[in-house]
mmCIF file of the N, C-alpha and C atoms, coordinates in Angstrom:
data_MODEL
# 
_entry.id   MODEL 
# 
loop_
_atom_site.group_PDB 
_atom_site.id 
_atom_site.type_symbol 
_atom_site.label_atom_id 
_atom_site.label_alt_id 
_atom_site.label_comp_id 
_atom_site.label_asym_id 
_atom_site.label_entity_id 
_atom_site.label_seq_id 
_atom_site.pdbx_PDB_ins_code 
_atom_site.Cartn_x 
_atom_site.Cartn_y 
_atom_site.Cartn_z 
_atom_site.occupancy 
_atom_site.B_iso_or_equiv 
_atom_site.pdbx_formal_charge 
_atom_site.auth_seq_id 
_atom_site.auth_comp_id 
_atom_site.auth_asym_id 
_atom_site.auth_atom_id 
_atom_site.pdbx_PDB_model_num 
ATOM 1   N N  . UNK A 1 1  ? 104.609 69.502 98.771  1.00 0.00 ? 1  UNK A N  1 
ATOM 2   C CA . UNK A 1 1  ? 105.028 68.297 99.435  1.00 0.00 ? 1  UNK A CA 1 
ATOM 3   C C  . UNK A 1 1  ? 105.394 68.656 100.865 1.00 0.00 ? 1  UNK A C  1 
ATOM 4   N N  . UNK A 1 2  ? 105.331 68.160 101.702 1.00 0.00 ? 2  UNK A N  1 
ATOM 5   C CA . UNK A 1 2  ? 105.294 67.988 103.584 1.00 0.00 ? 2  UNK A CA 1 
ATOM 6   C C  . UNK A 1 2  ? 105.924 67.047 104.037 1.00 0.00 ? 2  UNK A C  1 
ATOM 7   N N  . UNK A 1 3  ? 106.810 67.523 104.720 1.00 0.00 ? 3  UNK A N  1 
ATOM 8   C CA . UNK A 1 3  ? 107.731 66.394 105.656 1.00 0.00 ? 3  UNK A CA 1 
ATOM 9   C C  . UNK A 1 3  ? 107.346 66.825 107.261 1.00 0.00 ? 3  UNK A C  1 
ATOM 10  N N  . UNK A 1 4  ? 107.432 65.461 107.478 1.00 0.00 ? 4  UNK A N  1 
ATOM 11  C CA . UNK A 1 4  ? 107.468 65.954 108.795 1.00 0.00 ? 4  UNK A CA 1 
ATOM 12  C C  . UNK A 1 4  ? 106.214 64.916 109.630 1.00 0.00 ? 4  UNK A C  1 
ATOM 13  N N  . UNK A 1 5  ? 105.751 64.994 111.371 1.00 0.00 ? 5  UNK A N  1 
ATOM 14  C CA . UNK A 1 5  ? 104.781 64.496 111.696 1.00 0.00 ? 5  UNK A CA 1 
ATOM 15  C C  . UNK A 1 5  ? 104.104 65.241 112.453 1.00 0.00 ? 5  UNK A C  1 
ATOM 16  N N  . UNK A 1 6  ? 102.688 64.478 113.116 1.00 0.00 ? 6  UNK A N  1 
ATOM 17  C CA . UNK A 1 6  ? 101.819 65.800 113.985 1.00 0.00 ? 6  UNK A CA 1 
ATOM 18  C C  . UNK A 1 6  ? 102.375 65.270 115.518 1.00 0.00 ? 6  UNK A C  1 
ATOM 19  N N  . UNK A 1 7  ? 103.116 64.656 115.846 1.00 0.00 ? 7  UNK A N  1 
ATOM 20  C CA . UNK A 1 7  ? 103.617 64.517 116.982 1.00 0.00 ? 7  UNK A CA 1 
ATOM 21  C C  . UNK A 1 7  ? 104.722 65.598 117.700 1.00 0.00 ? 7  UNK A C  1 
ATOM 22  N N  . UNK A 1 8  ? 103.912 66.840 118.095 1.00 0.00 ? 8  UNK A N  1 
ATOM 23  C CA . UNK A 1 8  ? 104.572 68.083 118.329 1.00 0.00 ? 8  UNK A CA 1 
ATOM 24  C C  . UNK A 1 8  ? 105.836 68.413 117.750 1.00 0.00 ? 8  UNK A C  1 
ATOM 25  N N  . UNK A 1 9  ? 105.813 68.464 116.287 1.00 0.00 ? 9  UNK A N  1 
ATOM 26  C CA . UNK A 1 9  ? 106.756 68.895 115.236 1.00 0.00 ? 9  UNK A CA 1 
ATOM 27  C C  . UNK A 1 9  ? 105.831 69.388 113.941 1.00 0.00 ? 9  UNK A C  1 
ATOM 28  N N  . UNK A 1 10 ? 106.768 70.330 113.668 1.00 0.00 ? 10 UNK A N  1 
ATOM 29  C CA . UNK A 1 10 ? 105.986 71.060 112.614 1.00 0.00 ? 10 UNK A CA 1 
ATOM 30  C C  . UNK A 1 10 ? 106.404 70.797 111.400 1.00 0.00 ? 10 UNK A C  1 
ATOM 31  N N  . UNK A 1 11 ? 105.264 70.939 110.373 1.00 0.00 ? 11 UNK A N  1 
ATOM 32  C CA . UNK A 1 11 ? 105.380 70.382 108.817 1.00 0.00 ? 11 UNK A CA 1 
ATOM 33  C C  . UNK A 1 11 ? 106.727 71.601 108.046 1.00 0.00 ? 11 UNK A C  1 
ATOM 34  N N  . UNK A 1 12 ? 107.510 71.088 107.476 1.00 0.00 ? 12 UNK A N  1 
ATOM 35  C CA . UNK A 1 12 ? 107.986 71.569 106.765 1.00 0.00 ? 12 UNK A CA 1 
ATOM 36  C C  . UNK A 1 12 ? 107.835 71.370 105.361 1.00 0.00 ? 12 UNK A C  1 
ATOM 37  N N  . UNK A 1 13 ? 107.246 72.686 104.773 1.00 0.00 ? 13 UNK A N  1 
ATOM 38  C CA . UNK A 1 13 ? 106.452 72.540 102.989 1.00 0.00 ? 13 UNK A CA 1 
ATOM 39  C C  . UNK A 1 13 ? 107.828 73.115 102.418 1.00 0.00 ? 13 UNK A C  1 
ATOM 40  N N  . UNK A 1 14 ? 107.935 72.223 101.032 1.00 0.00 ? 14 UNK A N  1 
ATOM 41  C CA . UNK A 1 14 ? 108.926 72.422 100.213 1.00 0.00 ? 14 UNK A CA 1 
ATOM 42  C C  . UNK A 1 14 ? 108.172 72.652 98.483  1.00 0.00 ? 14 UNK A C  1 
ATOM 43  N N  . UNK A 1 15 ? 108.733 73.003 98.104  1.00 0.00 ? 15 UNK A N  1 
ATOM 44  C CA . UNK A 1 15 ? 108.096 73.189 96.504  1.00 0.00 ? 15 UNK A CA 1 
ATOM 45  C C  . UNK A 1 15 ? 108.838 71.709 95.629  1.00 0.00 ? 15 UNK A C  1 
ATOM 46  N N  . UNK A 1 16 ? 107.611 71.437 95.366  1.00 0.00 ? 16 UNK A N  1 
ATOM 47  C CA . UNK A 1 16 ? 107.545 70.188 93.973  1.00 0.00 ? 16 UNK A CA 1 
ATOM 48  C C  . UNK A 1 16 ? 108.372 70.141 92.840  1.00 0.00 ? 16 UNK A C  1 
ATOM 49  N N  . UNK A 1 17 ? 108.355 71.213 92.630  1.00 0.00 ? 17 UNK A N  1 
ATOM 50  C CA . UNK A 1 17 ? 108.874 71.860 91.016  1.00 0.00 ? 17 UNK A CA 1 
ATOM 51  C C  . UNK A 1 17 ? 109.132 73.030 91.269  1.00 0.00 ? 17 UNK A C  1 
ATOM 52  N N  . UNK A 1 18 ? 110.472 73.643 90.114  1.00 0.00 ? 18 UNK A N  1 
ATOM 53  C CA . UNK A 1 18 ? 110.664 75.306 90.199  1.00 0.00 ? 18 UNK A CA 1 
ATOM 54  C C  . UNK A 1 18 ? 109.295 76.143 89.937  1.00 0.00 ? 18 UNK A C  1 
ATOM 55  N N  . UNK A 1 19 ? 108.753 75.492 88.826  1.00 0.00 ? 19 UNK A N  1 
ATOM 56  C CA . UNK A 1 19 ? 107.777 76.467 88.070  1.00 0.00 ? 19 UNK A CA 1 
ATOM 57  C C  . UNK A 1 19 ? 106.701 77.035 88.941  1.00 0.00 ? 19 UNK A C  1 
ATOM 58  N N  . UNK A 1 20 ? 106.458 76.038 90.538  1.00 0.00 ? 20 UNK A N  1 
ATOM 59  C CA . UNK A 1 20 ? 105.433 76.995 91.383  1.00 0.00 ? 20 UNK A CA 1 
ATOM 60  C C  . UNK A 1 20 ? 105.717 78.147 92.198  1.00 0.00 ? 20 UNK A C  1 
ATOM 61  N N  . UNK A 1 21 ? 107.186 78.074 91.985  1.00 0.00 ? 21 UNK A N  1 
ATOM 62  C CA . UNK A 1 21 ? 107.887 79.143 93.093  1.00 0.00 ? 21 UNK A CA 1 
ATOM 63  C C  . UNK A 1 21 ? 107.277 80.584 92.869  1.00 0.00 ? 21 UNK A C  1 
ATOM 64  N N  . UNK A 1 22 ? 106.974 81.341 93.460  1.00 0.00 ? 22 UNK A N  1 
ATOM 65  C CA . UNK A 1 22 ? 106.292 82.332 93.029  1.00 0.00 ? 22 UNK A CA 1 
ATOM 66  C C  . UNK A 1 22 ? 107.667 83.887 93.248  1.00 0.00 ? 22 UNK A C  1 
ATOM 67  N N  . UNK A 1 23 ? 107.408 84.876 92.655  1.00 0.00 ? 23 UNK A N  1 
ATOM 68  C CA . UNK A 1 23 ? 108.405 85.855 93.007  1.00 0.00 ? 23 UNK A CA 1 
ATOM 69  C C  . UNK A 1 23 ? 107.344 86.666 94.200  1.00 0.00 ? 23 UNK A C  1 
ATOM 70  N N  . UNK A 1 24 ? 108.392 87.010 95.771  1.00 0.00 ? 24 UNK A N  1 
ATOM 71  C CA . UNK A 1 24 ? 107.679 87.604 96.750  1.00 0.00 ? 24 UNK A CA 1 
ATOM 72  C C  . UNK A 1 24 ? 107.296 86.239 97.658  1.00 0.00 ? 24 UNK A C  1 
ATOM 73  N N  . UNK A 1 25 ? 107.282 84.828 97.281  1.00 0.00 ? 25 UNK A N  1 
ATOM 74  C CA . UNK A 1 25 ? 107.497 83.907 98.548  1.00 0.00 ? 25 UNK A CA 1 
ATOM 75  C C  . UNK A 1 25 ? 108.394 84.319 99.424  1.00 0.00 ? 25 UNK A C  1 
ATOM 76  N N  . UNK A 1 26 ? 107.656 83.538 100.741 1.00 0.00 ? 26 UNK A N  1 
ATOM 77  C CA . UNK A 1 26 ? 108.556 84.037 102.202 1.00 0.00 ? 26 UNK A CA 1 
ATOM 78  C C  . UNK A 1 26 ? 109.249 82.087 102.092 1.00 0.00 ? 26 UNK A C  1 
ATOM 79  N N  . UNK A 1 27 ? 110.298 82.390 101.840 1.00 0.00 ? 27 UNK A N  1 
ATOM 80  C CA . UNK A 1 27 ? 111.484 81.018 102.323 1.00 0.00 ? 27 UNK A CA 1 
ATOM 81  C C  . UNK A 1 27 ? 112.540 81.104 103.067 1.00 0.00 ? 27 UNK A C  1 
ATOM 82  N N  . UNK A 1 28 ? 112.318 79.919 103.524 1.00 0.00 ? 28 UNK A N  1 
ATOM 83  C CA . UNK A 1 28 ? 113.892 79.670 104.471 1.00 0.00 ? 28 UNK A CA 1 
ATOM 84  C C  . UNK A 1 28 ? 114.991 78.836 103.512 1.00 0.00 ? 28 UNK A C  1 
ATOM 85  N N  . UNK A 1 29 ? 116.260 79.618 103.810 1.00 0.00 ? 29 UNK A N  1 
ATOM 86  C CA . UNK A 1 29 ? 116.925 78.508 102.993 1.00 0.00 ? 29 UNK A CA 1 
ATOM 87  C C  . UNK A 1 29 ? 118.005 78.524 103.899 1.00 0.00 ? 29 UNK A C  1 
ATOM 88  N N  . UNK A 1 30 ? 118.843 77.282 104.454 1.00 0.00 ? 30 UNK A N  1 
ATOM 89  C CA . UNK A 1 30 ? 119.813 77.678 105.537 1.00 0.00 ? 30 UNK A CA 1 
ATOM 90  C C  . UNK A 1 30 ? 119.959 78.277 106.684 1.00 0.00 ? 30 UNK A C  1 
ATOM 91  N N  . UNK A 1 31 ? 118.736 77.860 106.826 1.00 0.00 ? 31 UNK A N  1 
ATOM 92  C CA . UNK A 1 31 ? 118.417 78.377 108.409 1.00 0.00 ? 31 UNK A CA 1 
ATOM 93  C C  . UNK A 1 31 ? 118.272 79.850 108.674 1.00 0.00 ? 31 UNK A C  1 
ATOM 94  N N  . UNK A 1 32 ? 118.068 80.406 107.061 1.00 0.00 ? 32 UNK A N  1 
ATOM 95  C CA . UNK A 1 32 ? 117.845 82.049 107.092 1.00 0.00 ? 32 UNK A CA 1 
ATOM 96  C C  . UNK A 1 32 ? 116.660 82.389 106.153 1.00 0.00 ? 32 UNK A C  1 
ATOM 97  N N  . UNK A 1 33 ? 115.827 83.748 106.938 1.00 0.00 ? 33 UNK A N  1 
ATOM 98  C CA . UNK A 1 33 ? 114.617 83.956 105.793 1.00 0.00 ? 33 UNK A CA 1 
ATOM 99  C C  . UNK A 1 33 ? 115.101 84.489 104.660 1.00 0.00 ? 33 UNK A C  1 
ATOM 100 N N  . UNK A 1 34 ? 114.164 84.806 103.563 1.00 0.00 ? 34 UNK A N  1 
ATOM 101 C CA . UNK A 1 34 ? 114.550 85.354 102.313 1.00 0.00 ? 34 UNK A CA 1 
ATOM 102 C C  . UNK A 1 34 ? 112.774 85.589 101.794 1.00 0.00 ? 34 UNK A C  1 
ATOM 103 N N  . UNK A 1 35 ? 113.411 86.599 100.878 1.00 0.00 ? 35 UNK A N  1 
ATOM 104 C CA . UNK A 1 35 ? 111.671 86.553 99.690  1.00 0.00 ? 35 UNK A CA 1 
ATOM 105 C C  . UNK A 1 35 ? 112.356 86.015 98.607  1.00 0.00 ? 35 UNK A C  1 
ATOM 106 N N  . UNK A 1 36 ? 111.914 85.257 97.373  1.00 0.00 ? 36 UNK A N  1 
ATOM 107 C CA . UNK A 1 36 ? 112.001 84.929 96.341  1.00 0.00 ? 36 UNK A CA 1 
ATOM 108 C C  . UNK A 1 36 ? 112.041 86.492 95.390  1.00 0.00 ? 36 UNK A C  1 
ATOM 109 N N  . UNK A 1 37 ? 113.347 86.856 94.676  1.00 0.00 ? 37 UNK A N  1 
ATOM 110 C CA . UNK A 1 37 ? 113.718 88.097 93.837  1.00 0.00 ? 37 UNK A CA 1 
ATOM 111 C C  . UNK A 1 37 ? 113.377 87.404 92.506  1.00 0.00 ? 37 UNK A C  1 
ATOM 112 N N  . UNK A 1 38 ? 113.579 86.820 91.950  1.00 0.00 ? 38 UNK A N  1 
ATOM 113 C CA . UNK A 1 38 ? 114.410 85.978 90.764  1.00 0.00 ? 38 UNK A CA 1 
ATOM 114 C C  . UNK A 1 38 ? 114.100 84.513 90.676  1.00 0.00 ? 38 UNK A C  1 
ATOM 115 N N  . UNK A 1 39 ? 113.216 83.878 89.759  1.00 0.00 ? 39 UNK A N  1 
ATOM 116 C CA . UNK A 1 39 ? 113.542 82.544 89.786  1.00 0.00 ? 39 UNK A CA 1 
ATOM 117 C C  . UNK A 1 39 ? 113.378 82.177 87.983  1.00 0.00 ? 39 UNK A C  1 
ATOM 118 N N  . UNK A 1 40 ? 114.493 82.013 87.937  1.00 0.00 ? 40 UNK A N  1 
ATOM 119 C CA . UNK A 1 40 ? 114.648 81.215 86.837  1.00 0.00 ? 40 UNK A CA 1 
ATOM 120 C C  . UNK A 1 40 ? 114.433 79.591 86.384  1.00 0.00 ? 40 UNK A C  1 
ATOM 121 N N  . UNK A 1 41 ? 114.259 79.453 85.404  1.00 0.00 ? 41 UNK A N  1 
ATOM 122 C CA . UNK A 1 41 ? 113.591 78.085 85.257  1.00 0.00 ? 41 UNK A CA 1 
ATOM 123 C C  . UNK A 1 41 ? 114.469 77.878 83.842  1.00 0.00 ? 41 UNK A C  1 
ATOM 124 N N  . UNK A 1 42 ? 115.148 76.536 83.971  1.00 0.00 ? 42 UNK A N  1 
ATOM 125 C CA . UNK A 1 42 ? 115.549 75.928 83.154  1.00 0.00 ? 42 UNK A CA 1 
ATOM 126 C C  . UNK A 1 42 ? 115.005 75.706 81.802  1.00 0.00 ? 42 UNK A C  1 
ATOM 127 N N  . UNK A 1 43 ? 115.402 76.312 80.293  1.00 0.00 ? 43 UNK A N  1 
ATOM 128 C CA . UNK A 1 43 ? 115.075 76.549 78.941  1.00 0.00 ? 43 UNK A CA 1 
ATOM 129 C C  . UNK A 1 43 ? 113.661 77.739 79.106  1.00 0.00 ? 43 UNK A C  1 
ATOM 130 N N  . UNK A 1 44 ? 113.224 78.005 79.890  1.00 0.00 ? 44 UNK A N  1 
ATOM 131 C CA . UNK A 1 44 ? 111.916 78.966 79.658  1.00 0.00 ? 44 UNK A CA 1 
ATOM 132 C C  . UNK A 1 44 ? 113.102 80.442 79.393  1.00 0.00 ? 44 UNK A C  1 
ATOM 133 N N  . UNK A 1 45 ? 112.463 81.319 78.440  1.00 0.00 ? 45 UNK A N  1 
ATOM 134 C CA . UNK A 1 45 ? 113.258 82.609 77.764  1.00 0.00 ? 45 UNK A CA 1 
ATOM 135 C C  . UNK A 1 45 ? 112.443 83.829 78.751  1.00 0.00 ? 45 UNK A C  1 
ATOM 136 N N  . UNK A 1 46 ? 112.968 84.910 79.606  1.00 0.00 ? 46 UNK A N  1 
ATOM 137 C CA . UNK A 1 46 ? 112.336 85.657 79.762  1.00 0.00 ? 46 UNK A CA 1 
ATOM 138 C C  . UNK A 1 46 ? 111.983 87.011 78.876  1.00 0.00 ? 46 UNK A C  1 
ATOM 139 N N  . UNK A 1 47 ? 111.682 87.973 79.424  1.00 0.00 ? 47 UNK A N  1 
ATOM 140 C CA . UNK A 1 47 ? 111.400 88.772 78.494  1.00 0.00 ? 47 UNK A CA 1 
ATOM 141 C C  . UNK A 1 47 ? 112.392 89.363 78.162  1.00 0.00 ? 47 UNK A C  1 
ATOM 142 N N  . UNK A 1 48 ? 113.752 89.059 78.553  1.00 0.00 ? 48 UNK A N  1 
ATOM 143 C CA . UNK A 1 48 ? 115.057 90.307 77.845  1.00 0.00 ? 48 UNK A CA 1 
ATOM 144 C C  . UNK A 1 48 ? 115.804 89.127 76.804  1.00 0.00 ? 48 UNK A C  1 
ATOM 145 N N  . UNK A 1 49 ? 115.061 88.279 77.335  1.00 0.00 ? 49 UNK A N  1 
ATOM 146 C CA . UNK A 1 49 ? 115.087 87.066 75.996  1.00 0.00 ? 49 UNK A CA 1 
ATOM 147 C C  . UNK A 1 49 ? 116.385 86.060 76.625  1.00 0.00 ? 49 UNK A C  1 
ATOM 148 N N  . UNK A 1 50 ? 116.620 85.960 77.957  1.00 0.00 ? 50 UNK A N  1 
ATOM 149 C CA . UNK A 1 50 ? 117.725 85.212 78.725  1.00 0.00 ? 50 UNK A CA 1 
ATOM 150 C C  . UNK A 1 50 ? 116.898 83.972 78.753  1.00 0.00 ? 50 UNK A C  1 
ATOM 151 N N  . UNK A 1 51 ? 117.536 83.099 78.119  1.00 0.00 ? 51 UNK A N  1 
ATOM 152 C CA . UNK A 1 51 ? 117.240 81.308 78.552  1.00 0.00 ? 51 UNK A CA 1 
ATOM 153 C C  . UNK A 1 51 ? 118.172 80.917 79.461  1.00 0.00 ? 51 UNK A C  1 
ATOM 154 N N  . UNK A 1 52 ? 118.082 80.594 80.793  1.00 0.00 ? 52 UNK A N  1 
ATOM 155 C CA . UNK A 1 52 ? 119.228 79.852 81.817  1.00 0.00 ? 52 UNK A CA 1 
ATOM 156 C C  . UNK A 1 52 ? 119.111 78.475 81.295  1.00 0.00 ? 52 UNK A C  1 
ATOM 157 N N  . UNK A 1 53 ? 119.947 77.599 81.800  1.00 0.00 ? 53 UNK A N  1 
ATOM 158 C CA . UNK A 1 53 ? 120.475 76.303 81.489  1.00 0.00 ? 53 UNK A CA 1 
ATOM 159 C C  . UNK A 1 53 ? 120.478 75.535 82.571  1.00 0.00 ? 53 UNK A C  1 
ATOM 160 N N  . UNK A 1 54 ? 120.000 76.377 83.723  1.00 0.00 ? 54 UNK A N  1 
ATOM 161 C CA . UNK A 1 54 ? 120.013 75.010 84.855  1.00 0.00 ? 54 UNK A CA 1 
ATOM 162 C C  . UNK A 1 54 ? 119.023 76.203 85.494  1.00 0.00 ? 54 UNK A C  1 
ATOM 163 N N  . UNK A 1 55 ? 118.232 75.346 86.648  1.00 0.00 ? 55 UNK A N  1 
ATOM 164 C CA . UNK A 1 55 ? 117.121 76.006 87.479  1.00 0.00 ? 55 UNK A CA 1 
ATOM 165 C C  . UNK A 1 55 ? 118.108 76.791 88.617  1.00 0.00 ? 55 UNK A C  1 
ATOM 166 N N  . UNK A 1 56 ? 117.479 78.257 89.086  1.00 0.00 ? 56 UNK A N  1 
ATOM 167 C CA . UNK A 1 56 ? 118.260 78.885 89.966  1.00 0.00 ? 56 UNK A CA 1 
ATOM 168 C C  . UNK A 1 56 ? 117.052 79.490 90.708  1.00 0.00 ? 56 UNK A C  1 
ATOM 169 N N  . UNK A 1 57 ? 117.770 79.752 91.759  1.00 0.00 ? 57 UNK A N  1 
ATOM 170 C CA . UNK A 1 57 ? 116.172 80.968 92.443  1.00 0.00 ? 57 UNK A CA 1 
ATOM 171 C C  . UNK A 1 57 ? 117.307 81.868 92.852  1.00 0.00 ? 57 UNK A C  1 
ATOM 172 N N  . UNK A 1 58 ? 116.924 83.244 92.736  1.00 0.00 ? 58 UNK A N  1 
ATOM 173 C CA . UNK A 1 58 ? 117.695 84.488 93.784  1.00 0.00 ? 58 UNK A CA 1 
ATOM 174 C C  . UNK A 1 58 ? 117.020 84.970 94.324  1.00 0.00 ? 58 UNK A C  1 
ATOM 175 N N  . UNK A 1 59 ? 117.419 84.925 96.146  1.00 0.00 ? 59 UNK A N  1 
ATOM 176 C CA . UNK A 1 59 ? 116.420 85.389 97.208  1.00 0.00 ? 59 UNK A CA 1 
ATOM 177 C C  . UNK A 1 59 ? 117.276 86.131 97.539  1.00 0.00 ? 59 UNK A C  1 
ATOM 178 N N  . UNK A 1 60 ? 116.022 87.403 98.637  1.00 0.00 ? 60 UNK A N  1 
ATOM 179 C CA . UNK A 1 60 ? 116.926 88.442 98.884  1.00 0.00 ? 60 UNK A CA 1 
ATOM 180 C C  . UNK A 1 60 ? 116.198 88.961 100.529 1.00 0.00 ? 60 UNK A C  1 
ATOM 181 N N  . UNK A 1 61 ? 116.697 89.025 101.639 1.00 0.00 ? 61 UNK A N  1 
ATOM 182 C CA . UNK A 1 61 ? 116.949 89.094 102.736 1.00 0.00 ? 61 UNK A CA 1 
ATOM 183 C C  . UNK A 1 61 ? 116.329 90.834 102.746 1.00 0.00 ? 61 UNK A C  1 
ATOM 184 N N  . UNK A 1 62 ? 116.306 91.041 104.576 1.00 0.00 ? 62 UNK A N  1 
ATOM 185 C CA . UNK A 1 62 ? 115.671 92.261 104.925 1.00 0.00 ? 62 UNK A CA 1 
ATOM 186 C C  . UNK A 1 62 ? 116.862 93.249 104.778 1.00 0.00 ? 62 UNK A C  1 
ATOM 187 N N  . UNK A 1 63 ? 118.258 92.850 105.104 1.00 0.00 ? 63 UNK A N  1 
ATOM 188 C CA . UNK A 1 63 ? 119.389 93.850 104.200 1.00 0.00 ? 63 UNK A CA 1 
ATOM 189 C C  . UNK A 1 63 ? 119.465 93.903 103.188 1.00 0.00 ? 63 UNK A C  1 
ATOM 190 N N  . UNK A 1 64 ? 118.831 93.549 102.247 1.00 0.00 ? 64 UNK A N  1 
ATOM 191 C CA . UNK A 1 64 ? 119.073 93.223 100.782 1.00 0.00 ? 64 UNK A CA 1 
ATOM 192 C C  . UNK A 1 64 ? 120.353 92.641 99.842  1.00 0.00 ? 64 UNK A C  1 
ATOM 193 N N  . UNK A 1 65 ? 120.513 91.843 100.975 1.00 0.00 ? 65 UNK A N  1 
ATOM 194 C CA . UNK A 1 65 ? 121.814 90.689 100.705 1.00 0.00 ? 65 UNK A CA 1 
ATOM 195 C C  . UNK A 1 65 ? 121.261 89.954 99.657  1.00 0.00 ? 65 UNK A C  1 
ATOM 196 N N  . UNK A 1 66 ? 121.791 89.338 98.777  1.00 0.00 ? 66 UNK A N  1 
ATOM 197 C CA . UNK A 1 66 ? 121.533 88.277 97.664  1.00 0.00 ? 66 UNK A CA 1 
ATOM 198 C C  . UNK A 1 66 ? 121.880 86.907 97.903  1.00 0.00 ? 66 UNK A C  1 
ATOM 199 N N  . UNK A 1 67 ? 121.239 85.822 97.654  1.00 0.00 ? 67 UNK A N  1 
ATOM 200 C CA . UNK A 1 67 ? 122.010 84.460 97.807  1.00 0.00 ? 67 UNK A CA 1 
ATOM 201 C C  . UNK A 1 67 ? 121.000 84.285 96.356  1.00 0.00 ? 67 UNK A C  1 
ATOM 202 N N  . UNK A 1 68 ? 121.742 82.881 96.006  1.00 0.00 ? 68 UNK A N  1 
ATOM 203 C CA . UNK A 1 68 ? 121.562 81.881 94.908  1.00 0.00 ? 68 UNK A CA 1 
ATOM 204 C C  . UNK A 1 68 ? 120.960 80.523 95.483  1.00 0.00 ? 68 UNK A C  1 
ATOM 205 N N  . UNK A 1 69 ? 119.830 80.097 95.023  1.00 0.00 ? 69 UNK A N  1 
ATOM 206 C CA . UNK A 1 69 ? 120.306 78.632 95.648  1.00 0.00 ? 69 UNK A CA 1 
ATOM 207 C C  . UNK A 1 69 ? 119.918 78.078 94.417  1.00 0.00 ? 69 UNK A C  1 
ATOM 208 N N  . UNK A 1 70 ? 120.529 77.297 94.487  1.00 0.00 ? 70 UNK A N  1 
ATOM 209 C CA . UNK A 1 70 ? 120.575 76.081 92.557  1.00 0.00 ? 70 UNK A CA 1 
ATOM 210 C C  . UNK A 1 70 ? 120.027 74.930 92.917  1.00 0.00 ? 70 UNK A C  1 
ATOM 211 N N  . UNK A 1 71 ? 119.212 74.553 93.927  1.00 0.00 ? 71 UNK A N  1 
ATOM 212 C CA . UNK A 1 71 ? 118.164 73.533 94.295  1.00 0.00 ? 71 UNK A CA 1 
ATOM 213 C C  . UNK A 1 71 ? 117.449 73.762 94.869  1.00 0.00 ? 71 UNK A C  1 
ATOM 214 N N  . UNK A 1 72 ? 116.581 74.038 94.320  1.00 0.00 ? 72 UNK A N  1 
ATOM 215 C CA . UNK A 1 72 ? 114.583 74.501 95.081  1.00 0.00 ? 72 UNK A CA 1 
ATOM 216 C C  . UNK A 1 72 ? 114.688 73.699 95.871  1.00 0.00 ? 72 UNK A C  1 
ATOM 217 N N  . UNK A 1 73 ? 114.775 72.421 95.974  1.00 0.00 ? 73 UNK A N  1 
ATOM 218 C CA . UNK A 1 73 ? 114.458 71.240 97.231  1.00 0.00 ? 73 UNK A CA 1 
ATOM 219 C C  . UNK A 1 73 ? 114.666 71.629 98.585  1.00 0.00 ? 73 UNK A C  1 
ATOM 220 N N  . UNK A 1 74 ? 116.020 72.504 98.621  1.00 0.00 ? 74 UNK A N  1 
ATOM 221 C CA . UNK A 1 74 ? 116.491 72.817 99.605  1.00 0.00 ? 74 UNK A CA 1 
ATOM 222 C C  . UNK A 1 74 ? 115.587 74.310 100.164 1.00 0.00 ? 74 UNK A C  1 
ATOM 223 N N  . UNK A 1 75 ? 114.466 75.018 99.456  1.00 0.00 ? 75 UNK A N  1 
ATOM 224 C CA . UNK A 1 75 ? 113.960 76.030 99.877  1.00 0.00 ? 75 UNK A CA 1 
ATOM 225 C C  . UNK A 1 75 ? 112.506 75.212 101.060 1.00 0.00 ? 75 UNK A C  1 
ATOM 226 N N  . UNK A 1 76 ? 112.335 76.090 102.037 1.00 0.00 ? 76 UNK A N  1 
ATOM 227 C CA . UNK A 1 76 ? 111.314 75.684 102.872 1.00 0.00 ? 76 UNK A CA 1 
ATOM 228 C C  . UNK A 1 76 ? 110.294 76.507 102.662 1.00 0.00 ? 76 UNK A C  1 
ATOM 229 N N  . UNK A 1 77 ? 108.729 76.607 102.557 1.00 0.00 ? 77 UNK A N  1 
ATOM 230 C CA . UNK A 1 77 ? 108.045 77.384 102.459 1.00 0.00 ? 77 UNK A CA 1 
ATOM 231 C C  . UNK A 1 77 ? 107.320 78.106 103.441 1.00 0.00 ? 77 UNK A C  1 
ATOM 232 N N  . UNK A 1 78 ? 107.545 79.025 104.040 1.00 0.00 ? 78 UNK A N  1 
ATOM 233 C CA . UNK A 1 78 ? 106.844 80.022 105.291 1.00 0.00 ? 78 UNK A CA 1 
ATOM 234 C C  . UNK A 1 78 ? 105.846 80.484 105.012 1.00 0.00 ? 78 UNK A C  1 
ATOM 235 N N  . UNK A 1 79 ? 104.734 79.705 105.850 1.00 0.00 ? 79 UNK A N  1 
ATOM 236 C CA . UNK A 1 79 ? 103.162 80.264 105.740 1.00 0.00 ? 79 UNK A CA 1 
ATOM 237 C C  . UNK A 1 79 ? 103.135 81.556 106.436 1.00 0.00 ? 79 UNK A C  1 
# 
C-alpha cells in the first residue's frame, strides 16, 4: 500500500499485513532505519514451538540496538 503523491513528494510503502514482512527488510520506523530481526505473527507457532498473542516485529539498527514495534502500520518500507 502507498501513500503519498507524484507532486515532488515521495511514496511512502507500508506493509498490508504482518505476514509479508520479510526477516532482513530495510525499514524506517520513527524516523530511524532498522532491518527486520524477528517478526512474529499472531497464533502462527515457530519452530521452538512459541505462539505470540499479538503481532510484533523486532528490528535491529547498525549498533545493534533492538526496538519492538507492535504495529506494522507504523513500519515504512526502504527500496
Amino acid at each position: 500500500m502507498c501513500y503519498g503523491n507524484l507532486h515532488k513528494k515521495m511514496f511512502i510503502q507500508r506493509y498490508i499485513n504482518p505476514t509479508v514482512i520479510g526477516v532482513g527488510d530495510n525499514v524506517r520506523y520513527k524516523n530511524n532505519q532498522y532491518q527486520v530481526l524477528i517478526n512474529y505473527i499472531k497464533g502462527e507457532t515457530d519452530a521452538k514451538n512459541y505462539t505470540p498473542k499479538s503481532n510484533r516485529t523486532i528490528l535491529i539498527d547498525d549498533n545493534g540496538n533492538r526496538v519492538v514495534c507492535h504495529d506494522y502500520k507504523e513500519l515504512e518500507i526502504i527500496a
